[in-house]
N, C-alpha and C positions, 0 to 999 in steps of 0.2 A: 487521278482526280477522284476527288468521294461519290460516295455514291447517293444522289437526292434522299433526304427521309424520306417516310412516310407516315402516317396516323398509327399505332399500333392500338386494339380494342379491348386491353384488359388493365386490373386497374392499378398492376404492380408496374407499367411502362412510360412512364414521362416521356415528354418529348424529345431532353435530353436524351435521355438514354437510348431512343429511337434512332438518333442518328451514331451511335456510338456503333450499337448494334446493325446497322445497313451497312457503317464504313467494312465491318468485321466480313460481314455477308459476302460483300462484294468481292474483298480481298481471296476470301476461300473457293467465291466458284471460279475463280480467274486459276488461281492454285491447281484447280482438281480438271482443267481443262486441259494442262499441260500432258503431249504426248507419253513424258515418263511415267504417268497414273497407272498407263491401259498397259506400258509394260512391266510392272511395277503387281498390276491386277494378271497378267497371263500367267508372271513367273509362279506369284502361288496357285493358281490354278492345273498350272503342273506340279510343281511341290508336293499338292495338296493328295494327287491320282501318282503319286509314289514313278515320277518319270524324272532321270537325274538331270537334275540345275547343279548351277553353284546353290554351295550355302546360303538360305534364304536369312535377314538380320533385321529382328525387331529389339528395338529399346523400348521400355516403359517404367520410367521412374518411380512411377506406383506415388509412394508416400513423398516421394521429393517433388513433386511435382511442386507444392506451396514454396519451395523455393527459387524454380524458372518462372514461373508466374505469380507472385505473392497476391494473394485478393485484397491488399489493402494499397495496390497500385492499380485496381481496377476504377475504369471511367464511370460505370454507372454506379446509381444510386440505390434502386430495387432490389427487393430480394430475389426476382425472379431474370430481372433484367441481370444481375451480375452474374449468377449461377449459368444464364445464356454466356455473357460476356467471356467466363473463365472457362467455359468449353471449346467456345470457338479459339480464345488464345492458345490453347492447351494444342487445338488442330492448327494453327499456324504456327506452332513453333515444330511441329511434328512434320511439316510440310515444306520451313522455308530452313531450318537450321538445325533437325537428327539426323539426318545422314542415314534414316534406316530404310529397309521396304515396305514400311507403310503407307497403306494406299489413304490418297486423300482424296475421297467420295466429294457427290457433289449436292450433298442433302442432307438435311439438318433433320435428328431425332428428335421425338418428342414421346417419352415413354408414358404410358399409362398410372394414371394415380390410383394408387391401393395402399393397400395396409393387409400385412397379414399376420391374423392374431399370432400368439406362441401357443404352447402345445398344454395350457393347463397350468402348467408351472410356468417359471423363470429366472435364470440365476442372477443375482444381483450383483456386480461390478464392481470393485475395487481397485482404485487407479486405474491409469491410462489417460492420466490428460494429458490432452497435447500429441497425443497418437503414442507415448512413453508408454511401458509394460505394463501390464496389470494382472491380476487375477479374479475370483469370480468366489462366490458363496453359489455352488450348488442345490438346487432346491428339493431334487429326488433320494431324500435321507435314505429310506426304506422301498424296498422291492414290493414292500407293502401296501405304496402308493400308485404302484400301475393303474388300477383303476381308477386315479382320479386325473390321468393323460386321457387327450382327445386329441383328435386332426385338427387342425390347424384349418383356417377360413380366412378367405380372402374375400376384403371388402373394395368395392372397386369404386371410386369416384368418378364416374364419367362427365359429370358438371365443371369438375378445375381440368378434367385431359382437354373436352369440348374447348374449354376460354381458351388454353395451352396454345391449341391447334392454332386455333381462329387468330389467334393473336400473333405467334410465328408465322402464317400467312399471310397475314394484313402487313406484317413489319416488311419481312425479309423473304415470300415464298417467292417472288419474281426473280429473285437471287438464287435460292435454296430451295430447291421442291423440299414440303415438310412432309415426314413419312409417322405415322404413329405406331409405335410397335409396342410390345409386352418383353418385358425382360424379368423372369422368375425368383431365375438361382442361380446362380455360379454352379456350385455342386450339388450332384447327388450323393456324397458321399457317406451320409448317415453318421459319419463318428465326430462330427462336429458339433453336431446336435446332442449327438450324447453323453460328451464330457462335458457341453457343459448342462444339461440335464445332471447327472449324475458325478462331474468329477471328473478330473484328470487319473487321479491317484485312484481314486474309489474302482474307477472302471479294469483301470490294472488288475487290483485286487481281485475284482468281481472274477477275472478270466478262471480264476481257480479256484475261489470261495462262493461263488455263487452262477455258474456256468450255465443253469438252464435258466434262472431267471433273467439274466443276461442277454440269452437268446430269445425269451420274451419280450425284452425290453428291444433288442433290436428288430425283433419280428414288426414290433407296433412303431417304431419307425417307419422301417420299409413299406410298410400297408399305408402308413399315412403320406406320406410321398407319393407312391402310386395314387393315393386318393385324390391330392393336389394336381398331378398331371392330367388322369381323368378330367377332373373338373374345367382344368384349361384347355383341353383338346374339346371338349365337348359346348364349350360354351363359344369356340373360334377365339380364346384369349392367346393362343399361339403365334410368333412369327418364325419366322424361316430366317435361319441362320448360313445359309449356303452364299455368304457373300461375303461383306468385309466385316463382320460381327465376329468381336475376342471370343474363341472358344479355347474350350478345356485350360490349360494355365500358361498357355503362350500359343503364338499363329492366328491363324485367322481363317475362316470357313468357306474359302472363298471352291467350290467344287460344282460341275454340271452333274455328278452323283444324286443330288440329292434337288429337290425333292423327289419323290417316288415317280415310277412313269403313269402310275395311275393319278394323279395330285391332279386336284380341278381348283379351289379356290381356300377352301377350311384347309389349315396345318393341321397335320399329325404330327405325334411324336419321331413316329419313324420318317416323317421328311427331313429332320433333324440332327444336328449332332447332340451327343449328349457325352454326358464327362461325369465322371467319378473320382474319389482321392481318397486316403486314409493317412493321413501326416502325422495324425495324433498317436498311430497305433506303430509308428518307426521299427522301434524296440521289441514288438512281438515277434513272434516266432513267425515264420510263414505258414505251418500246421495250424496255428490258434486266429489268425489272421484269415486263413481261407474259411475255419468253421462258425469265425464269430463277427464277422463282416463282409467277408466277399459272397458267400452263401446269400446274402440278405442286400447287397448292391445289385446281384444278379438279374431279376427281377424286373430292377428299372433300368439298366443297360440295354435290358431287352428289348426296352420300345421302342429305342434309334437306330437309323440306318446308317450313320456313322460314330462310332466313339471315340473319346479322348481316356486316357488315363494316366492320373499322376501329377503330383507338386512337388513336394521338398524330398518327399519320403526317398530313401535309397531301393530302386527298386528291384537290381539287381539280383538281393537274395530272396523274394517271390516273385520272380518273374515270371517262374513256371504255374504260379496259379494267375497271377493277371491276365496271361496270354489265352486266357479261357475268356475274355471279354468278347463277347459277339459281337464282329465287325470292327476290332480295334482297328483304329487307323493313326493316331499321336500317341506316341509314350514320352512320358517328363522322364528324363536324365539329368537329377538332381544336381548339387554341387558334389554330396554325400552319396553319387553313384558312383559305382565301380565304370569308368569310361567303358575297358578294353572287356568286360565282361558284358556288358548291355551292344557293345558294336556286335560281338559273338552273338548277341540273343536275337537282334535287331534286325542284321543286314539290309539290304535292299526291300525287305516285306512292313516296314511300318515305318513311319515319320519319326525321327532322331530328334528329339525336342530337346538339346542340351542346352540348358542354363546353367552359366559361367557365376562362381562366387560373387554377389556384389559388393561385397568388402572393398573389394579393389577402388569402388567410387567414390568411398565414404569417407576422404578427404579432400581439405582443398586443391592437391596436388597429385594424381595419378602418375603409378609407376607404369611406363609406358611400357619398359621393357618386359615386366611381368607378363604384362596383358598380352603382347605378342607372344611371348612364351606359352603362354596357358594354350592359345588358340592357335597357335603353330602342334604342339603335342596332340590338342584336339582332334583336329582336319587331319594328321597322320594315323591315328587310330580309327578316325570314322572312314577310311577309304572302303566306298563302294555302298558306304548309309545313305538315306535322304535326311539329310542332318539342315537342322534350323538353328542359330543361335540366339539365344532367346535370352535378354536381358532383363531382370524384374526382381521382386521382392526388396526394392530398392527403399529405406528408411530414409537418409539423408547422400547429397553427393558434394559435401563439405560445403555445401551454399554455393558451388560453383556450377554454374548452370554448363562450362564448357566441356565440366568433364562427360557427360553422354555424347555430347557431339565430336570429343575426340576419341571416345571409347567404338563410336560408330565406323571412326575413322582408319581406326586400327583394323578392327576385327575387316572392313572393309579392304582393307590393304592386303592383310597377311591371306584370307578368304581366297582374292583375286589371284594370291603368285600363284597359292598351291591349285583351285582351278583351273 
């Protein structure tokens, strides 16, 4: 049965759209009521404290998502309402038709409006419509322009969070307790920032033609990221990630670890998890990698009490400088890792974050047989890992919305014999 409207208080909410939005509400706190949530939430919370499950299984389409949900099949009309609308579909189809262990909560976010300036410069964009490849005009020609980079400032609009609030409570909070949180960065990774500051190509170069201005250039990264985090910790712009919040590039933060035993109400860093990457830097050496990036991630690693690290990158052949990460607890196992050499590195002491190719999705029609293949070889070489399999960096999955829910199906199958 729907669920009555009600008035919502701001001024992107019609009344349409009001009850679009309460039918959505209602459907998901009913969802996240369901006993399988809490088992669903304990499994990774053992997962998470390195104690053996089975293989824990998240999908996330990422970029395909506009094809299970197209926003031009959505009900409301608002720019604000539909942005609601296509989150909450996003969480019901996460809840009634992937097949993964995603916990479906029972409370609607609502992040903080800001804006944070860039660092001085900016590179300018070339192509990428449509989320299609692009590339970038670097703005940092010369080493000679150091001095015209600053930190980065964050502007915060508390006047559209406040309406935000007040208005997903008037709608839908008797359905959805509404939670206001702060969400930063993804990464600290600093090498993101820096090619495109500086280039893809150029920063290669740099590694050998221009080595210590380089490490200037990454110094004043790293100081200005520490300066951003100060600023959020200090001003209580922080939330706590130790629940069902994406961290590092796949799982979920779900630990009684964290926050600290001292924690009274302000987040710190170190209640935190925190995550780092370097994707762009693949191709280095792990000698020039530990001197000209992980030297200068170290820093901000340092202020969480758990870490994440790694994406794409193969991490296999610096492994031996990652593992200097204080307090790692996820390591990403690319497609482009070596499996049987990171199960060697890994064992039983950190979270096996393996993410399976997603090519395999990226047609109308999925080779089943493959998929079991891959993930049958897997789960033989991870024996005795805290192994996660971690679907994502997904562009398109042929416009077939079934193939993650049989991709879930699978790895769910083959998971359970060898368990």
């Amino acid at each position: 049965m729907p669920v009555p409207p009600k008035k919502a208080f701001h001024p992107g909410i019609d009344p349409g759209d009001c009850e679009v939005l309460r039918r959505l509400a209602g459907q998901l706190a009913a969802l996240a009521a369901r006993p399988v949530e809490e088992e669903k939430r304990r499994l990774w919370y053992e997962h998470n404290t390195l104690q053996p499950t089975r293989p824990v299984v998240f999908c996330d389409p990422e970029n395909a998502w506009n094809e299970i949900v197209p926003r031009d099949g959505l009900g409301s009309t608002g720019a604000l309402a539909r942005e609601w609308e296509w989150q909450m579909r996003v969480r019901l189809f996460w809840a009634e038709c992937m097949g993964d262990d995603r916990v479906t909560d029972d409370d609607f976010e609502v992040r903080i409006v800001a804006h944070m300036s860039d660092w001085g410069m900016h590179e300018t964009q070339i192509g990428g419509n449509n989320g299609g490849s692009y590339t970038w005009d670097a703005p940092l020609k010369s080493y000679e322009d150091l001095d015209k980079l600053h930190f980065p400032t964050i502007h915060l609009d508390w006047a559209e969070t406040d309406r935000q609030v007040e208005s997903a409570e008037a709608l839908f909070g008797d359905l959805l307790p509404v939670v206001r949180k702060g969400r930063w960065w993804w990464t600290l990774g600093l090498t993101q920032t820096a090619v495109r500051l500086r280039g893809l190509e150029q920063f290669m170069v740099d590694l050998c033609i221009h080595p210590e201005e380089l490490k200037r250039f990454m110094d004043i990264l790293s100081k200005g990221h520490l300066s951003m985090l100060d600023y959020l910790e200090g001003n209580g712009l922080l939330s706590l990630n130790n629940d069902n919040s994406y961290v590092g590039s796949g799982g979920f933060g779900f630990t009684y670890e964290l926050p600290q035993t001292d924690f009274v109400e302000k987040v710190r860093t170190k209640d935190m998890w925190g995550f780092a990457e370097s994707q762009e830097t693949s191709s280095v050496a792990p000698e020039q990698f530990d001197e000209f990036v992980f030297q200068y991630q170290l820093p901000l690693l340092e202020r969480f009490g758990l870490n994440c690290y790694g994406c794409c990158e193969p991490l296999h052949l610096r492994w031996h400088v990652v593992k200097k990460t204080p307090r790692l607890r996820r390591v990403s196992v690319s497609p482009w890792s070596d499996l049987g050499q990171m199960a060697e590195q890994l064992g039983g002491d950190y979270i096996f974050s393996w993410k399976p190719n997603p090519a395999t999705l990226a047609m109308p029609g999925i080779d089943e047989a493959l998929i079991r293949k891959q993930v049958r070889e897997a789960l033989e070489i991870t024996q005795g890992c805290r192994l996660e399999i971690i679907m994502k960096d997904t562009h398109t999955i042929g416009n077939n919305p079934n193939n993650v829910i049989r991709w879930c199906q699978l790895v769910r199958e083959e998971s359970d014999k060898h368990w």
